[in-house]
C-alpha positions as CSV (number, residue, x, y, z in Angstrom):
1,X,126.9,80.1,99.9
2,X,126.0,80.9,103.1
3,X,121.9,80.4,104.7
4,X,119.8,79.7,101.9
5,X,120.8,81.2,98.7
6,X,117.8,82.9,96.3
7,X,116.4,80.3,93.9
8,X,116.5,83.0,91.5
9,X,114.5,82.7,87.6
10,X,116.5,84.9,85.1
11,X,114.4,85.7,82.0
12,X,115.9,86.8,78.8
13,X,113.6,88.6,76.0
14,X,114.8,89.8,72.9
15,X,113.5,93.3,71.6
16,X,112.9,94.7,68.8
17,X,116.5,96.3,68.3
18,X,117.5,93.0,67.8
19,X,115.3,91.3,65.4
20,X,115.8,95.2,63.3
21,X,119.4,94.0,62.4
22,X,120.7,92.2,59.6
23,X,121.7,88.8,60.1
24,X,125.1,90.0,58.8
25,X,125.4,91.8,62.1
26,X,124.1,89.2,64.6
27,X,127.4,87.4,65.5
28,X,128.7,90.1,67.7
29,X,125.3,90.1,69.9
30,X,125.7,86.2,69.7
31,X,128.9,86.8,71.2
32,X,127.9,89.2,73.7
33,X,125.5,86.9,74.9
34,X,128.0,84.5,75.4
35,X,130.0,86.8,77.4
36,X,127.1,87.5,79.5
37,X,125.8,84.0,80.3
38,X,129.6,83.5,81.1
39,X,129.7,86.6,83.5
40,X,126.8,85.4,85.3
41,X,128.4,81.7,85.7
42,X,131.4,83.5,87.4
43,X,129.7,86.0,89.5
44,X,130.7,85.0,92.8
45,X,127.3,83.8,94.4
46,X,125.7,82.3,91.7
47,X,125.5,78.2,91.2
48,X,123.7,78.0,87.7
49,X,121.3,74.9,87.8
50,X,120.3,75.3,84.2
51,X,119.3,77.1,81.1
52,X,116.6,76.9,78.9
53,X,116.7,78.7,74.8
54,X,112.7,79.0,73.7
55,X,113.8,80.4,70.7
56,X,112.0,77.3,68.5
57,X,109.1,78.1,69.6
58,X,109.1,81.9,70.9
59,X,109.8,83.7,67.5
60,X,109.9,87.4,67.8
61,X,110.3,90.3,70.4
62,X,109.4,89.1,74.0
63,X,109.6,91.6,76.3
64,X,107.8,89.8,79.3
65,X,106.2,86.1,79.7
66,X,106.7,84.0,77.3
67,X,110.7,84.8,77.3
68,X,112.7,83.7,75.1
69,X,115.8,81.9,77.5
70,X,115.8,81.3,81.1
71,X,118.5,80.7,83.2
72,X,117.6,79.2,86.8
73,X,120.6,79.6,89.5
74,X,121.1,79.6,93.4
75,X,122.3,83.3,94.1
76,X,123.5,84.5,97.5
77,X,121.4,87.6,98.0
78,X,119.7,90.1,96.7
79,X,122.7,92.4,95.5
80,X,124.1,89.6,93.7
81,X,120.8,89.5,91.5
82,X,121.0,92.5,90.6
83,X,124.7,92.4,89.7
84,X,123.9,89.7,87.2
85,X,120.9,91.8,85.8
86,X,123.7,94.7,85.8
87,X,125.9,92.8,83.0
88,X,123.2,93.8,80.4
89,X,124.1,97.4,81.0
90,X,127.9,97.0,81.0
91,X,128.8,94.1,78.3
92,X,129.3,96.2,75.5
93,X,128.6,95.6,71.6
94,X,130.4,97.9,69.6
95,X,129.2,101.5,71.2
96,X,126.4,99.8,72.4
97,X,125.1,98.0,76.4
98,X,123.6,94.5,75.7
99,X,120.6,95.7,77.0
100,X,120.0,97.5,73.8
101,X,119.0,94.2,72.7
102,X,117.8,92.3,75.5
103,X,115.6,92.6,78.3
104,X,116.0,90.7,81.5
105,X,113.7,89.6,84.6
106,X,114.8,88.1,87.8
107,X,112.2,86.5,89.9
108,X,113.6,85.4,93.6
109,X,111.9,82.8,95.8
110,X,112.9,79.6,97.8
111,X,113.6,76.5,96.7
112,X,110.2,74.2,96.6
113,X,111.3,70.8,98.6
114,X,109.2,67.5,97.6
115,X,109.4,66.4,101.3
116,X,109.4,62.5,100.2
117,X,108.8,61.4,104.1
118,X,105.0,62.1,104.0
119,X,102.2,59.9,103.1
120,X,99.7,61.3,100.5
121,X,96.3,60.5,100.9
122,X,94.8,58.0,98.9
């Protein structure tokens, strides 16, 4: 990546469609969540750091804070944000966009340094 890339927050909330289906039916969104967190690993501009799954302890719909998974990357720019937030609209389950079961956040800053070379006051 060229510069410095987007340290860019990625939260993930399930809705309401998707705690409405049977568990019978929940493998193929499983799996299309798979594919997306896949997608995003491979867009060209993103370096995943890490992920995080709430789901112990977030129980239920979440359509803003608390979310139910993070995933925290380095992306390149701006347009490459909003290609990953894009893959909710065209990973498809059945007739269906991911995004008929998930919501999805990107928030964008800098990286936050912990300069190491400075005395603290005592």
């Amino acid at each position: 990546m060229s510069e410095r890339p987007l340290r860019t927050l990625f939260c993930i909330g399930n809705n309401q469609n998707f705690f409405d289906l049977p568990k019978s039916e929940i493998r193929p969104i499983w799996e299309g969540t798979m594919e997306f967190l896949s997608a995003l690993a491979a867009l060209d501009g993103v370096d995943v750091i890490g992920t995080m799954d709430d789901d112990a302890h977030m129980v239920g719909p979440s359509t803003g804070w608390p979310w139910t998974a993070y995933v925290l990357a380095d992306v390149r720019d701006q347009p490459t944000v909003r290609e990953a937030c894009n893959l909710l609209r065209t990973i498809m389950i059945g007739e269906h966009a991911l995004w008929r079961y998930f919501a999805i956040e990107a928030r964008m800053g800098r990286e936050l340094v912990i300069r190491t070379d400075v005395e603290t006051a005592s």
